[in-house]
N, C-alpha and C positions, 0 to 999 in steps of 0.2 A: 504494500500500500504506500502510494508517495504522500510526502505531505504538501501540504500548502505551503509556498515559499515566503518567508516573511524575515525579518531583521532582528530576533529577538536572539541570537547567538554571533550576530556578528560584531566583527572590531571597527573601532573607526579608527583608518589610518590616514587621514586626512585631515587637517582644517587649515582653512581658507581666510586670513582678516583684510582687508584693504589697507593698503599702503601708497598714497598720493607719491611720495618721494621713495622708491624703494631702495635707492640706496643709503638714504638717511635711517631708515627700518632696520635693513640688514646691518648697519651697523650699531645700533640700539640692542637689537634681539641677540648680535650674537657678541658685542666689547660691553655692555651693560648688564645684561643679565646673564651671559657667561653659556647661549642654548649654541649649541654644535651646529654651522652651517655647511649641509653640506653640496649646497654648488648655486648657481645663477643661473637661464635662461629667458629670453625673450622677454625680459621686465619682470620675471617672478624671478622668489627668492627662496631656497626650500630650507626648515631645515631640521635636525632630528629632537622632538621636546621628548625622551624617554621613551621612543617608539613610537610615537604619535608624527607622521609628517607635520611640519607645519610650513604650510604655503604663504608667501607674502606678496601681493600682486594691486595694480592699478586695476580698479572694477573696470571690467568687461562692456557695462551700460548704463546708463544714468539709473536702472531700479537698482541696482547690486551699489551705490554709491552712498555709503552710510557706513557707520561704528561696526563692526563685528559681535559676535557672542561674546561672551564674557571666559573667555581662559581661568581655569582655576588648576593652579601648579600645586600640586601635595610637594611638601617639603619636610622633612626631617626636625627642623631646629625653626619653625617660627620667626622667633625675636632674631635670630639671627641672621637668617633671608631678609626680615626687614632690615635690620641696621645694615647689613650690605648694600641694598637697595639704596636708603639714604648716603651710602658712602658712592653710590654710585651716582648722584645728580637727579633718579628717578624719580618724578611726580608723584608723590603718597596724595593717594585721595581719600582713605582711611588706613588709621593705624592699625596692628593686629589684636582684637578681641573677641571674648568669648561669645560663641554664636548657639549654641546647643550640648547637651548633655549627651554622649554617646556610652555605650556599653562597657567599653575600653579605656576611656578618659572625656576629651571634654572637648568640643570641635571647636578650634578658633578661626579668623579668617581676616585677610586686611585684603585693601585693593588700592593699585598705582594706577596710573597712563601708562602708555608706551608712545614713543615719538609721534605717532599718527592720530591721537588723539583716544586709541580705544582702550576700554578699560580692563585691565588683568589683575587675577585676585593670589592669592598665596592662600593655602587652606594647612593645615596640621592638627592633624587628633593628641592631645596632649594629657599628658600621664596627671592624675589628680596628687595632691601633694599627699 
C-alpha cells in the first residue's frame, strides 16, 4: 500500500533571506557571526548554518521583496553568543531572556538585525540553577 506523499519526515535544507547588497551580507553572515561560506554565484551567496543551507540572494520580484522569516540559531552558551554579538558591532534588538519553562531547563531567547535589515534570534534551553 503507498502512502500519501506529504512533508511530515522531511528536512529543510534550504533557506532563502533577501539581501539588497549581497556582498555587504556575505560579509556580515560569514566575519560577524563566524556561519561557514561556502561559495558565491550569480548574486547569491550560500552558506552552511549546521546543515541547514542558507541562501543569501536579491528577491527575484517585487512580491519576494520584504524581511525574511525569523532564523533562530540554538547555541550552546546564550550570554555568550550574545556578548560576542555585541563585540561584534551587531544590532541587538533584544537582549537574551527567559521565554518559557521547558522539561530540561528553561528556554531563553534574544534577537539582532543582520546587515539587511532582517531579524535573527539566538535561542538556548538553559540548565535551572
Amino acid at each position: 500500500m503507498s502512502q500519501t506523499p506529504n512533508l511530515s519526515n522531511s528536512k529543510i535544507t534550504q533557506i532563502s533571506m533577501v539581501a539588497h547588497d549581497v556582498e555587504r551580507a556575505t560579509a556580515f553572515y560569514r566575519d560577524r557571526l563566524g556561519i561557514r561560506h561556502l561559495f558565491s554565484a550569480s548574486g547569491m551567496a550560500f552558506f552552511d548554518a549546521g546543515g541547514v543551507r542558507l541562501l543569501l540572494g536579491r528577491p527575484e520580484n517585487p512580491q519576494q521583496d520584504h524581511p525574511g522569516s525569523i532564523l533562530y540559531f540554538d547555541v550552546p552558551d546564550i550570554q555568550a553568543t550574545h556578548a560576542f554579538l555585541e563585540a561584534q558591532a551587531v544590532e541587538i534588538v533584544q537582549k537574551p531572556h527567559k521565554v518559557a519553562p521547558m522539561p530540561n531547563g528553561d528556554l531563553w531567547i534574544g534577537f539582532f538585525k543582520d546587515s539587511e535589515g532582517n531579524t535573527l534570534a539566538i535561542t538556548s534551553v538553559v540548565p535551572r540553577a
